[in-house]
C-alpha positions as CSV (number, residue, x, y, z in Angstrom):
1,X,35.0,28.8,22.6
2,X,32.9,25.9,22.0
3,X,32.6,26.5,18.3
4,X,36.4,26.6,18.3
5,X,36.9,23.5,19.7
6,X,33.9,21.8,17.9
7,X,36.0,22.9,14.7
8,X,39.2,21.6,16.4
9,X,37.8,18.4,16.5
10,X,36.1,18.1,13.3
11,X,39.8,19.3,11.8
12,X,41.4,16.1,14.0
13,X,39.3,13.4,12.6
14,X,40.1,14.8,9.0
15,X,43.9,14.6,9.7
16,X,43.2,11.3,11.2
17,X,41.1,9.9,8.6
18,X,43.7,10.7,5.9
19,X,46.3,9.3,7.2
20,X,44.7,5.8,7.7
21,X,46.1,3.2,5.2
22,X,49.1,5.1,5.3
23,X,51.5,3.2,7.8
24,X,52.5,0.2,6.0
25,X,55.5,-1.5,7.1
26,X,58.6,-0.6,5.2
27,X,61.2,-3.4,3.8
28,X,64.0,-2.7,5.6
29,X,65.3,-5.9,4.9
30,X,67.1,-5.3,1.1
31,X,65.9,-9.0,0.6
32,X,65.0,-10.1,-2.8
33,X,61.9,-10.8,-3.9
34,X,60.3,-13.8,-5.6
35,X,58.9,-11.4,-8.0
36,X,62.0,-9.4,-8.5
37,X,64.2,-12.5,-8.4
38,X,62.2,-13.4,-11.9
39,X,62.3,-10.5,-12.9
40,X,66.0,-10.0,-13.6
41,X,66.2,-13.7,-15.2
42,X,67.1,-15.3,-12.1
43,X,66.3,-18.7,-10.7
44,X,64.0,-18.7,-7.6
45,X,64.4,-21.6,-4.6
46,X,61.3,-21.6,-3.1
47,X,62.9,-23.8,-0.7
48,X,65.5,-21.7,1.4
49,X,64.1,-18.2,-0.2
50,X,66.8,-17.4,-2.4
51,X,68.1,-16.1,-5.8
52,X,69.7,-18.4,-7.6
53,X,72.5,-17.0,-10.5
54,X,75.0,-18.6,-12.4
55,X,74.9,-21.7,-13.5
56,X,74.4,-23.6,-17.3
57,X,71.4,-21.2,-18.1
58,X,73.2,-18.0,-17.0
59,X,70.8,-17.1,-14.5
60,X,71.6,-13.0,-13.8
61,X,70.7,-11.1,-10.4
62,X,69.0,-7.3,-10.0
63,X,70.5,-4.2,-10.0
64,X,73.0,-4.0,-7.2
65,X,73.3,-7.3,-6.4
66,X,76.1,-10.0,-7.1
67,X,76.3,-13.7,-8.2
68,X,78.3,-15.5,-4.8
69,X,78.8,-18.3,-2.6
70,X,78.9,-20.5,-5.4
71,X,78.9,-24.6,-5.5
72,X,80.2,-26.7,-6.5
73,X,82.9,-24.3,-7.5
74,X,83.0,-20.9,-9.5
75,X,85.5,-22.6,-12.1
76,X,82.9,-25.3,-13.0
77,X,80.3,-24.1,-15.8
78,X,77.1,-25.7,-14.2
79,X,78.3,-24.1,-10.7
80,X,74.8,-22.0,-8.8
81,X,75.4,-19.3,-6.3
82,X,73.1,-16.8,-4.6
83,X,72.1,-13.3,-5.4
84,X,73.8,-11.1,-2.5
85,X,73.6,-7.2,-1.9
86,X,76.7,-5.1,-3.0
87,X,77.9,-3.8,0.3
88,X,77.3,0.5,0.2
């Protein structure tokens, strides 16, 4: 019996120890990315955390997202908007 548990135990910390590091936070979020902002040729604003797209240069968005919101106006050539998730 004691042997049992004695291996019970030593089988616990195992499981235990392999799993450590292993709970990281996951991005719920769908938010873009600096990184992936760049990435896809688009035009980060450090300032309110956003993707820029459109605009004189063309900047583009990722996969799945969508050039909106756009000022001055969508009609004018030099006109920015913001990367946004397509809607599933």
């Amino acid at each position: 019996m004691k042997n049992s548990i004695m291996v019970l135990g030593v089988f616990g910390i195992i499981l235990l120890a392999g799993c450590t590091g292993q709970n990281k936070p996951v991005d719920t979020s769908n938010a873009i990315t600096k990184t992936m902002c760049e990435q896809y040729k688009g035009n980060w604003d450090d300032a309110s955390s956003n993707c820029q797209c459109g605009g004189v240069a063309g900047f583009a968005c990722p996969p799945s997202y969508v050039c909106g919101d756009y000022k001055p106006s969508k009609d004018t050539p030099d006109a920015m908007g913001i990367c946004k998730k397509v809607s599933e």
